[in-house]
N, C-alpha and C positions, 0 to 999 in steps of 0.2 A: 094698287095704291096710287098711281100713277092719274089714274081718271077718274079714282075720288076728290083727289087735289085740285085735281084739275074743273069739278063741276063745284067747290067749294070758290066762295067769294065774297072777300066782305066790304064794307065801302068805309068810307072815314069816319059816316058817324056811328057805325059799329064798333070801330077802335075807339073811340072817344069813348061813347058810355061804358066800354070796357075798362078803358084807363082809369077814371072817373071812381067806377064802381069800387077799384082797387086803394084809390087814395080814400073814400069813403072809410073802407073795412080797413083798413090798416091806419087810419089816422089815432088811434088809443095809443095804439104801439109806436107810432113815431114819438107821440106826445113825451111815452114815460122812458123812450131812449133818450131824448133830450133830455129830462130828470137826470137820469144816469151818467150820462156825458157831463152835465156839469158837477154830480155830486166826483168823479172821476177828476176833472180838469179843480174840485175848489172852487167853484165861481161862487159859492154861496157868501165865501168870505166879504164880496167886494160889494155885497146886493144890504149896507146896511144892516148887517147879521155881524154882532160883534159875535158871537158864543164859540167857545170851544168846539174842535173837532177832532175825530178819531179816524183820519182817511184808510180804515179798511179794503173798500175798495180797489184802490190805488193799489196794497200791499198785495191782496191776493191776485189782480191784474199780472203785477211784474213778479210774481212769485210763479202762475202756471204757466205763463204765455213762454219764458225761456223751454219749460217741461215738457211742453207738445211741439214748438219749432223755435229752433237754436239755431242753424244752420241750414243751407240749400240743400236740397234731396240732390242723391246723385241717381240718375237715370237709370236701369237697369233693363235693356231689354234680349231678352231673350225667345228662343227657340220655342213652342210651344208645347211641341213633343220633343225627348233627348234621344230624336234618331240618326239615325247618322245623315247630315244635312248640310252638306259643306256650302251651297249656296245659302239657305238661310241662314246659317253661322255668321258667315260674311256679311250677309243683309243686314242680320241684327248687328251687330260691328258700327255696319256704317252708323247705322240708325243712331244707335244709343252714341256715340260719337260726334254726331252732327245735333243732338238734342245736350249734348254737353257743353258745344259750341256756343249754343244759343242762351244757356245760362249762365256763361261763364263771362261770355262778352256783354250782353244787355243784361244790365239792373233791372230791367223791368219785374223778370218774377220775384226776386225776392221783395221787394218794396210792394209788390199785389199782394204774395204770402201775408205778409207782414201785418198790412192794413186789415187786409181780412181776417186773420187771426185775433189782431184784436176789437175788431168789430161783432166775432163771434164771442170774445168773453165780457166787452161791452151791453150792446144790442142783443146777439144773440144770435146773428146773421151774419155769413160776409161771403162775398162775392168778388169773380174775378175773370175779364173778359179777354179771349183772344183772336188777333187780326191777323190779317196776312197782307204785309207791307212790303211790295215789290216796287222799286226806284229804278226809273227810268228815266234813260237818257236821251237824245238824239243827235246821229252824226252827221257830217256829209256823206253824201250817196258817192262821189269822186275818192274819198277818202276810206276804202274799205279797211277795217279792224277785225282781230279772232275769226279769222278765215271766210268773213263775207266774201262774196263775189259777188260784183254786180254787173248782170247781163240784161241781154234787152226783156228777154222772159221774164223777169223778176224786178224790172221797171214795171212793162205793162203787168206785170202782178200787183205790185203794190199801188200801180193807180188804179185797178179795179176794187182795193183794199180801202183806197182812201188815206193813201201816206202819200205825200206828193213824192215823187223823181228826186228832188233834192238831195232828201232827206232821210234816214231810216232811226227806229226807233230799239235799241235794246235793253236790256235789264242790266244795270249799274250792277246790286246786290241785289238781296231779298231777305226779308227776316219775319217772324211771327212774334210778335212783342205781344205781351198780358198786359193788360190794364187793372188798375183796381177799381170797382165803383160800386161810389158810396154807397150806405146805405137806406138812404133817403132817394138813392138815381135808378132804384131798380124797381120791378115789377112782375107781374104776372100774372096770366089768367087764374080768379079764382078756384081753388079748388081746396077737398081735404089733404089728399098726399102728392108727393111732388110725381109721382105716375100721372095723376090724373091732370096735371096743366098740357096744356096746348100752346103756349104761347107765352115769351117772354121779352121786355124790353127794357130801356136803358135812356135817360136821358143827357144827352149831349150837349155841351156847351159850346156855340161856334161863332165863330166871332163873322163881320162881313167880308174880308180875303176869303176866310174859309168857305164862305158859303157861297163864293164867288167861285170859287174853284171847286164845288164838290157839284152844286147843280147848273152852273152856269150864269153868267150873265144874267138873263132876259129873267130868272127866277129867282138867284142868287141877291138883288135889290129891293127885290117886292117882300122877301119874308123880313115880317119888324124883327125890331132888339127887341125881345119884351123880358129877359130876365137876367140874373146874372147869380154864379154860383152864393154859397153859404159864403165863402172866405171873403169875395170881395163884399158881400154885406157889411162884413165886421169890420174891413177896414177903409171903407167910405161911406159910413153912416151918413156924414151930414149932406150927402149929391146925394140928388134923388133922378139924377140921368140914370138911364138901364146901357147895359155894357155889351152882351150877348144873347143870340138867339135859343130860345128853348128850343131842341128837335127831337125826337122820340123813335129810336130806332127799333122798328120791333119784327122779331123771328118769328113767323106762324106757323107751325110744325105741321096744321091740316093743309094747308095747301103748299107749302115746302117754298115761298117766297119772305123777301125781308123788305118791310119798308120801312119808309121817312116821313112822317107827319109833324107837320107846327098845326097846334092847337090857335094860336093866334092867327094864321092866316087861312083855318079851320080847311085844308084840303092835304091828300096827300102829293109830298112831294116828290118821290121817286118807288118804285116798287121795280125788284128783279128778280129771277127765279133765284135759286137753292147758289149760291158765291162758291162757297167755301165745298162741297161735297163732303161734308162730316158723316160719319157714321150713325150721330143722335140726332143730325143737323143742325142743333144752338151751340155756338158757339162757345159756351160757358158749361162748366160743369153744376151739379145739384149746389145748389149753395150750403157753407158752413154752417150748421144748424147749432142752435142749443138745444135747449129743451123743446119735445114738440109733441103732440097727441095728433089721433088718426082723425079728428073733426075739423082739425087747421090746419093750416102750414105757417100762422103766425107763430112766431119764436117767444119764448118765454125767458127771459133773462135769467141772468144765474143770482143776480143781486135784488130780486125779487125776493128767491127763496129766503135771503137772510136778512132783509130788508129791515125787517123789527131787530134784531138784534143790534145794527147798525145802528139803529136810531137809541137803541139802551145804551151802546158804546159810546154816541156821540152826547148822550144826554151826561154818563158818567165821566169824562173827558170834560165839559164844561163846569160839573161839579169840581171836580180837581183842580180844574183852572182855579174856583172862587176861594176853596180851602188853601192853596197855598199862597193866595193873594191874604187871608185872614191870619194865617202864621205870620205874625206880628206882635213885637212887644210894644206893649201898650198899658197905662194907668196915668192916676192923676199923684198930687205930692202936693204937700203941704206947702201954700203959698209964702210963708214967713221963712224955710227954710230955699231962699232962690237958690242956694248952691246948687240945689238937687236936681236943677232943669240939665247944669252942664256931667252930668254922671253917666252917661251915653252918649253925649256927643263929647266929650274930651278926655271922661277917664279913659284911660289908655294900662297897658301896662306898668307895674310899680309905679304909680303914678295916682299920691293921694288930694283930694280937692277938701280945703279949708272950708267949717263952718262957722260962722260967727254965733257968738250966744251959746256956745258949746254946753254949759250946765242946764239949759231949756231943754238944748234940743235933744239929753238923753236922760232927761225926765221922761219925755216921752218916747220911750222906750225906741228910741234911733231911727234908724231906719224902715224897722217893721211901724213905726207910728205914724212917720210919716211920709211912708209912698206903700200904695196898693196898685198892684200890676195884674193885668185881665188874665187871665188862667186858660192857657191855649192846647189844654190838655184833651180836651173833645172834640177839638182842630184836628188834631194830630190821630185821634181815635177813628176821627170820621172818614180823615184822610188815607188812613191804611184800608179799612171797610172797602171806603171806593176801588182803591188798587186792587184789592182781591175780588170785587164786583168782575172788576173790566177784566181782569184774566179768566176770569168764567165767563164771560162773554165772547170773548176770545176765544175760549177752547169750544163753546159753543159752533160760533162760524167754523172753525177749522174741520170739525165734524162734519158740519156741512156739506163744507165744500170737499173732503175728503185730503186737506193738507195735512200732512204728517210735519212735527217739530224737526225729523230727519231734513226733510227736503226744505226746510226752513234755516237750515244750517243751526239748528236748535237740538241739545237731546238731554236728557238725564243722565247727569256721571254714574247717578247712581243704577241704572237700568245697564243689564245685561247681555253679554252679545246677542244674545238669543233673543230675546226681547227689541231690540235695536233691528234685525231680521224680522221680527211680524212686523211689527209698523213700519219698515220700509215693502215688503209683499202686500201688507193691506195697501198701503198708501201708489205703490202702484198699480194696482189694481182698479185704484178707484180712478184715477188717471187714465187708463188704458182705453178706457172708451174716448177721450179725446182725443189724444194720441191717433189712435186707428182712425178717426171721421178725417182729421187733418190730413193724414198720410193717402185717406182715399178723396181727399180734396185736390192735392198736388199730384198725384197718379194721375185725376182723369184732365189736368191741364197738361200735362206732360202727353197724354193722350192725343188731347187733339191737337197739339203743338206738332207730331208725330205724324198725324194725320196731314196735315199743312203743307209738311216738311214732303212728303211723301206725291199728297194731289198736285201741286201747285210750284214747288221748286225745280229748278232746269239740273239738265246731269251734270253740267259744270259746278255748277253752286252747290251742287249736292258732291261734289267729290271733293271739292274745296272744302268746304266743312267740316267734312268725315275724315281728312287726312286718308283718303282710299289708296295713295298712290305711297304712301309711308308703311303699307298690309306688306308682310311676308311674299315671296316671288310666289309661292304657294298659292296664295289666296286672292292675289293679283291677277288669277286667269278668273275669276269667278263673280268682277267685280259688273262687266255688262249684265249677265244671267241677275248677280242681286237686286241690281235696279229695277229691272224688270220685274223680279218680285214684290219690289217695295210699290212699282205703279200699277201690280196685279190686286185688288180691291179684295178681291172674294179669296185669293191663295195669301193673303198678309195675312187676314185673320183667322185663317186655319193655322200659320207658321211663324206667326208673331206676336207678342205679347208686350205691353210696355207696363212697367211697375217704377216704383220709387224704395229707395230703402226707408231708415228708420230718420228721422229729422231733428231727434233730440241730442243732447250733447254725451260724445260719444268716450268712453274711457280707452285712453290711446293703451295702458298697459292689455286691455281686454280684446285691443284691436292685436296686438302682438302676439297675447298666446293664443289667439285663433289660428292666425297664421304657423304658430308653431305644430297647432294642433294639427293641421292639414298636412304641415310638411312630414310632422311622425306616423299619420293616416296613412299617408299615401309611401313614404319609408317603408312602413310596415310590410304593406302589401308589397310592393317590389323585392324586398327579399325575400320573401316566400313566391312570388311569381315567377321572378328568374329561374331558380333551380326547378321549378315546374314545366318550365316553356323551352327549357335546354334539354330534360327527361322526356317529353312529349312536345314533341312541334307542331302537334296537332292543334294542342288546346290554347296557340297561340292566339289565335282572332278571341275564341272567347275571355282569354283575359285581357286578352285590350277594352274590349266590352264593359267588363266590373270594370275597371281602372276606368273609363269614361262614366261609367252609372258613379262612381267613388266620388272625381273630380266635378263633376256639374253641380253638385248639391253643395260645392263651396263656391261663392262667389267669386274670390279671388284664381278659382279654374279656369273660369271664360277666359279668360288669356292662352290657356296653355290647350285648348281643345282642338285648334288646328293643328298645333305638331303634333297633337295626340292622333288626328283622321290622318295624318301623312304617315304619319310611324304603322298603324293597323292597318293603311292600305298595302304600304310595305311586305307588310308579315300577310299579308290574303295574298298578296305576288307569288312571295317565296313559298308557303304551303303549297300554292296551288301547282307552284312548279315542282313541288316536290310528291307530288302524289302520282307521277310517270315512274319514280324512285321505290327502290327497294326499300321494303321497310327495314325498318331498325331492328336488332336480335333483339331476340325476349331477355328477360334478365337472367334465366339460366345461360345462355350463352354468354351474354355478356362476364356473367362471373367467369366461366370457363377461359374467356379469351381473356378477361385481367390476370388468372392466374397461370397463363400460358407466357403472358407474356411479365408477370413478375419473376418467373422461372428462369426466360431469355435473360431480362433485366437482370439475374442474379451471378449467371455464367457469365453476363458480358464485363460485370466486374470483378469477376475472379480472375477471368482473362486480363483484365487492364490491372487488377493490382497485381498481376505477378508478371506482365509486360513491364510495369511501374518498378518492383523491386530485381531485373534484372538491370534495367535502366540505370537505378539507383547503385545496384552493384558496380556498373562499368566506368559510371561516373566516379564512384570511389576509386576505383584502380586509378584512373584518370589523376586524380587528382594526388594521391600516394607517389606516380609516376612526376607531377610536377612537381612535388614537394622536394622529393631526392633529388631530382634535378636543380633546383633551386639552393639547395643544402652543399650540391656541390660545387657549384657555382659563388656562393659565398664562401666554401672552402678556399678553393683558389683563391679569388681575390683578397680574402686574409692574410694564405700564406703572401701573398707577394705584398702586402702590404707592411710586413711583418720584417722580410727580406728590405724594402726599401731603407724601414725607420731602422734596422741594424745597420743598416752601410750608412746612413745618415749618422749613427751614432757614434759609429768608429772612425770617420772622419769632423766630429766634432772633437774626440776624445783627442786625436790628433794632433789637431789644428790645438788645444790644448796643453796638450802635454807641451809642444814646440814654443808653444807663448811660455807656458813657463819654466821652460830651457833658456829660453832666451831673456828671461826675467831673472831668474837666478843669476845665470853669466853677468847677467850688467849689474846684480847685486852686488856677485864678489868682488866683481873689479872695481866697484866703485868702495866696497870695504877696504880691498885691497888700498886703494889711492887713498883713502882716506884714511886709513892707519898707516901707510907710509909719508904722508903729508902730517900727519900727527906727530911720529916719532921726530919726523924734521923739525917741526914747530916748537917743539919740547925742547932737543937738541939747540937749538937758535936762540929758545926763550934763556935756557940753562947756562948759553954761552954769553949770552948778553949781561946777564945776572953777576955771573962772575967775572964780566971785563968791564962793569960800569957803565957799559957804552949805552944806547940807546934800543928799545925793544922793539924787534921786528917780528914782527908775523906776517907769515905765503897767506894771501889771501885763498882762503878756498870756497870754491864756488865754481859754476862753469861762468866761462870767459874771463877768469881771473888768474890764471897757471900760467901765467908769462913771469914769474918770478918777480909781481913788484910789489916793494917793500912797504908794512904798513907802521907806521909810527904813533905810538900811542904820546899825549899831549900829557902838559904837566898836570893839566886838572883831569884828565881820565886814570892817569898814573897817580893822583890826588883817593879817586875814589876806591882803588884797589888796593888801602892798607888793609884792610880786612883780608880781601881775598884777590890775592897779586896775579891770580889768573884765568879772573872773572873779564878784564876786557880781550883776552886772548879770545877765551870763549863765546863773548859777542862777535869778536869778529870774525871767529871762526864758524860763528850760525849763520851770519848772514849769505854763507856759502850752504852749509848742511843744516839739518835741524836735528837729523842721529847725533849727526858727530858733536855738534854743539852739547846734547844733553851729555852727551860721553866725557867732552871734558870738563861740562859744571859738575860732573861726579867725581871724577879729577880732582878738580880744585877742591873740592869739599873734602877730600883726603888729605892732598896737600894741608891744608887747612887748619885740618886736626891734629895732621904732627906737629905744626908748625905754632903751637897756639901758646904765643908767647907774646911777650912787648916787642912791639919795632921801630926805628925811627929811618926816619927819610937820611938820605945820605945825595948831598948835593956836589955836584962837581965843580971846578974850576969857573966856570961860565955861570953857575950858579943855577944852572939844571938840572932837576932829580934822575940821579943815575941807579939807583936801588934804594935798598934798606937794609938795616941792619937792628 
C-alpha cells in the first residue's frame, strides 16, 4: 500500500476540477437546503408573503432531534475479549477516562453533535471534524523545569535540531477538539457509497495572522481575501470589502497526504504526509446521512418526503387566518332609525337606547324591519372543515415521519394501556434507525478522538487526564505496561474497543432498578457460590470465572472487575497451595466424624451440667450457711437492742415517778399552807366582823407571808354587799388561783345562808365597819 501511495500524485489542477466537479453535482442539493433552512428559520414571512403558516417543520425538527441526542455520550471502552487482562483492563480505564476528560472540559463535541444533528434533520447531512491541538511553550535553557537537564550533549543536540541554546521548547497541554462544519464547507470525491470516496475536504476560513502563522511570512501575504463565511454576509450586506481567505484542506486517502489549496492564488499551498496516523486516515467519520440510495451519496431530506402536505397545511392555515378575519358582525339598518348605529357600540348590559318616532318604528316590525345582519353561519361551517382538514394533514406527516402522539406528549384518554404500548413500540421503532446512525456517528468521533489521545499525547498528559495515579495500589503496578498497550497500534485493536452508550434521555427510575437488578443478579449468585466454594475449594477459580462472565455484561461492573482479578488471583494462590494438602474426607466421613463428635458434644454437657448442679448445690449450702449466720447476728443485736430500750425505760420511769414524788410533796404542802392560811383568813375575817374593826387579809402568794396586813377601802367594802367575801377572794387570788376559786365557792355558800337585807353600819369616824 505504501508504494502505491507513493507512485500516486496529483497536481492542483486535479484538485480543482475535482472540487469543481463536486459543487457542480451538488449544487440542486445545496439550492433546496437553503429552501429548507429558511422555510425552518420563517424567512418567508419577511420576503413580502403576508399568508398564513403552519411551521411543521420547525415542530417535527424540535420534536425528534431531543429523541436521537439529548445529552453527551458517555465513553465506554472496553476489553475486547472478557479474558482475564489486567493490563488491558487498566488500559481501557485510562482511556475511557481521559476520553471523559476531553468531553467534559471542551464544549466542543457537544455543540459539533448538536450542529450536525441538526443539519442531519434539516439538510440531510452533518458532519464533524477532529484536530489534534498541542500548545507550546518556550523556556530558558538556564531555567530547567519537570526534570529538564541541561547538558552540553543536549545543547549541541538541539543545535543540530534547530532550537537555539537559549531556549527549549515543551507542550504547555494538549487536546483534540471537534469541529462542526457546515454543510455547505464540506466535500468529497464523487462517488455512489461512501466506501467508494477517496478523498474528502473542508473549507476554511482564515483570516491574515492566521495565515501568517500557519504558512509563513513570505506566503502567508501573497494569498488574497477573496471570501468570507455565510454569517458575515448577513451581517455586512452593505461593504462589499472581502474579510478572509478561502483554503481548502483536503485528506487524499490514495496517497495517505493532506493538503492546502487557495483556488484564488490557484497553487497548492502546503502538502505533508499522513499528521494524524488514523486508522481510516480522515479525520472525520461517515457523515450523518438521511435518506440515501446506492447511485448517490447526495442526501435526500426528510421534508422532501412530506413537502406536499406542508404546502396543504400551510395553504389550510392561511385559509383559517381569512375565516376568522370574516367572523364578524356585520349588516346595514334603516337610515331614519340613527339610534341603531349606537346598539353595538354602546349597548352595554341593562342598558336600554331610546328611539324617536316609536309608533313608526314598530309598524315596521322593530328591529327585524330595520337591521339585517350578514349570516356567518358558513364562516363558522367552513371554519371547522378546515380545522379537521389540517388534523388530517397533521396525522398525515406524523405517519410520515413516524411521530407517535405519545412522544408528542399527546395521547387519547380514551385509548388503553395496551394500545398506548403499540404506538410507543411502533413509534420507536420507527425512530431507532436514527437513533443508531447518531450513536454510530459519536462512537466513530470518540474513536478517533482515542486514536489521538493514544498516537500523539505524552505519558504525562496522558496520566493527567486519566486520573492513573487515583487507580487502586492494585492496578497502579500496571499503569507503564497499559501505556505501552495504548501506543502498541496493532495489540490496541486486537484488546480495545471504544463505543458510546445510548444519547437519548434516559429514565433515572429505569437507571435505578438496573442497578438493583445487578445488585439481586450478582446476591443471587454469591449465595449459592459461597456454600459451593467452602464445600469444594476446588471449583473456587471457576466461579470467580461465571461471577466475572456475570459482572462484565453490566456496565456498572467495570468498576468492580479489578477487585474481582485480585480476589481470583487470591483463590488460584490458595488452591494451588492447597493441592500439596490432603484432601478433604468424602461425605461419608464426614457424617461419621459430625456424629462422633455430636456424641463428645453430648457427654461434654452432661459432664458440665452435673459439674453445674453440684456447683449449684454448694453454692446453696453456702448461702443457707450465711443466712444463719446472718439471722444470728441480727439475733444478738436485737436482743441487746431490746436490753438497752428497757434500761432506758426503767430509768425514765424513774426519773418519773421522782418528778412526781416531788410534785405531789410540793402539792400537799402548798394545800396544806393554803388551807391553813384559809382557816386564818376566815378566823381574822370572822374576828374583824364581830369587833367592827377593819378587815384584814394575809396576803397569800409567794413573797407575800411576811404577815402584812391588807385593808379593804370603803368603796371595795361598797361592792361586797352582795357578797362580803368576794374582795377577800380577790385578794386572796392574786396569791393562788385554787385557793381563790375555793373561796368564791365559799362565799357563794356564805351567801345563800346569808340571803337576807343588809345595811352598812358605820363607826364613830364614820367608816364602814360591817353590816347588819
Amino acid at each position: 500500500m505504501a508504494n502505491d501511495k507513493a507512485t500516486v500524485n496529483h497536481s492542483y489542477e486535479d484538485w480543482y476540477k475535482c472540487i469543481m466537479g463536486y459543487e457542480r453535482s451538488y449544487k440542486r442539493w445545496e439550492s433546496r437546503v437553503d429552501r429548507i433552512v429558511k422555510k425552518y428559520k420563517d424567512d418567508s414571512r419577511y420576503d413580502r408573503n403576508p399568508n398564513a403558516r403552519f411551521n411543521i417543520l420547525w415542530s417535527n425538527v424540535q420534536t425528534i432531534q431531543p429523541a436521537i441526542f439529548a445529552r453527551l455520550p458517555r465513553p465506554d471502552v472496553s476489553r475486547r475479549f472478557r479474558d482475564s487482562d489486567p493490563i488491558g483492563r487498566v488500559a481501557s480505564m485510562m482511556l475511557e477516562r481521559a476520553l471523559e476528560f476531553e468531553l467534559e472540559h471542551y464544549g466542543d463535541y457537544k455543540s459539533a453533535m448538536n450542529n450536525a444533528v441538526l443539519d442531519r434533520l434539516l439538510g440531510g447531512r452533518g458532519v464533524a471534524w477532529v484536530r489534534y491541538e498541542p500548545h507550546i511553550v518556550g523556556e530558558q535553557a538556564d531555567e530547567p523545569e519537570d526534570g529538564y537537564e541541561i547538558t552540553e550533549d543536549s545543547d549541541e543536540a538541539e543545535t543540530e535540531g534547530g532550537i537555539e541554546n537559549e531556549s527549549q521548547e515543551r507542550i504547555e497541554y494538549e487536546c483534540c477538539p471537534v469541529d462542526y462544519v457546515h454543510w455547505k464547507d464540506f466535500g468529497h470525491t464523487i462517488a455512489r457509497t461512501w466506501e467508494e470516496v477517496t478523498a474528502v475536504w473542508r473549507r476554511v476560513y482564515m483570516s491574515r495572522p492566521a495565515l501568517v502563522e500557519r504558512f509563513g511570512e513570505e506566503l502567508g501575504y501573497k494569498i488574497p481575501l477573496d471570501t468570507k463565511p455565510d454569517d458575515l454576509k448577513q451581517s455586512y450586506k452593505n461593504d462589499d470589502g472581502v474579510y478572509e481567505a478561502l483554503i481548502y484542506e483536503i485528506w487524499d486517502k490514495e496517497t495517505g497526504k493532506v493538503l492546502w489549496i487557495s483556488k484564488s492564488l490557484g497553487k497548492i499551498l502546503d502538502e505533508r504526509d499522513d499528521p494524524l496516523q488514523l486508522e481510516n486516515f480522515w479525520p472525520c467519520p461517515k457523515p450523518l446521512y438521511a435518506t440515501l440510495t446506492t447511485d448517490s451519496l447526495e442526501p435526500i431530506p426528510d421534508f422532501v418526503i412530506y413537502q406536499d402536505q406542508a404546502r396543504e397545511l400551510d395553504a389550510l392555515c392561511d385559509r383559517i387566518d381569512g375565516l376568522i378575519n370574516a367572523l364578524k358582525v356585520r349588516g346595514v339598518y334603516d337610515a331614519s332609525a340613527s339610534e341603531l348605529a349606537r346598539l353595538f357600540s354602546e349597548g352595554e348590559n341593562n342598558t336600554l337606547i331610546p328611539v324617536h318616532n316609536w309608533m313608526a318604528f314598530a309598524e315596521k316590525q322593530g328591529m327585524k324591519g330595520a337591521i339585517d345582519l350578514v349570516d356567518i353561519t358558513p364562516f363558522a361551517t367552513a371554519l371547522q372543515s378546515c380545522y379537521t382538514a389540517m388534523e388530517q394533514v397533521k396525522n398525515q406527516i406524523y405517519e410520515l415521519m413516524g411521530i407517535a402522539d405519545i412522544q408528542r406528549g399527546q395521547s387519547d384518554p380514551n385509548d388503553t394501556l395496551g394500545a398506548q404500548i403499540i404506538k410507543s413500540n411502533n413509534a420507536a421503532g420507527r425512530l431507532k434507525t436514527q437513533q443508531h446512525a447518531v450513536v454510530d456517528f459519536a462512537t466513530s468521533l470518540l474513536s478517533i478522538k482515542a486514536q489521538i489521545i493514544c498516537n500523539h499525547f505524552t505519558d504525562d498528559t496522558l496520566i493527567k487526564i486519566s486520573g492513573a495515579m487515583q487507580l487502586s495500589d492494585s492496578d497502579k503496578q500496571y499503569i507503564p505496561q497499559a501505556i505501552a498497550l495504548l501506543r502498541d497500534e496493532a495489540a490496541k485493536n486486537f484488546r480495545i474497543e471504544v463505543t458510546s452508550d445510548s444519547m437519548i434521555y434516559q429514565d433515572e427510575q429505569q437507571e435505578k432498578a438496573d442497578r438493583m437488578s445487578f445488585l439481586q443478579a450478582i446476591g443471587g449468585f454469591m449465595q449459592q457460590a459461597i456454600p459451593a466454594s467452602q464445600a469444594s475449594p476446588e471449583l473456587t477459580p471457576m466461579l470467580m470465572e461465571m461471577l466475572k462472565f456475570a459482572v462484565t455484561s453490566f456496565k456498572a461492573g467495570k468498576q468492580l472487575e479489578g477487585i474481582i482479578d485480585e480476589t481470583a488471583d487470591k483463590f488460584r494462590e490458595q488452591a494451588k497451595q492447597a493441592e500439596g494438602q490432603p484432601k478433604p474426607p468424602s461425605p461419608e466421613q464426614q457424617k461419621m466424624q459430625m456424629t462422633m463428635q455430636l456424641e463428645q458434644a453430648k457427654m461434654q454437657a452432661t459432664q458440665a451440667q452435673a459439674q453445674q448442679s453440684a456447683q449449684l448445690e454448694q453454692a446453696k449450702l453456702q448461702a443457707q450457711m450465711q443466712l444463719e449466720k446472718a439471722k444470728q447476728e441480727y439475733q444478738a443485736q436485737e436482743n441487746q437492742l431490746k436490753f438497752q430500750l428497757e434500761e432506758q425505760r426503767n430509768q425514765a420511769d424513774a426519773q418519773m415517778k421522782l418528778q412526781s414524788d416531788q410534785a405531789k410533796m410540793e402539792m400537799e404542802l402548798k394545800v396544806a399552807q393554803m388551807k391553813m392560811m384559809t382557816e386564818r383568813n376566815t378566823q381574822v375575817m370572822l374576828a374583824h366582823i364581830k369587833n367592827g374593826a377593819k378587815i384584814e387579809v394575809a396576803r397569800i402568794g409567794s413573797g407575800n407571808d411576811d404577815g402584812e396586813q391588807a385593808y379593804l377601802s370603803e368603796e371595795e367594802f361598797a361592792k361586797s354587799q352582795e357578797h362580803p367575801l368576794q374582795p377577800i377572794a380577790s385578794a386572796i387570788g392574786q396569791g393562788n388561783q385554787q385557793m381563790a376559786q375555793a373561796i368564791t365557792a365559799l362565799v357563794d355558800t356564805i351567801n345563800a345562808q346569808h340571803n337576807r337585807p343588809k345595811t352598812v353600819v358605820r363607826g364613830s369616824d364614820g367608816k364602814i365597819i360591817g353590816v347588819q
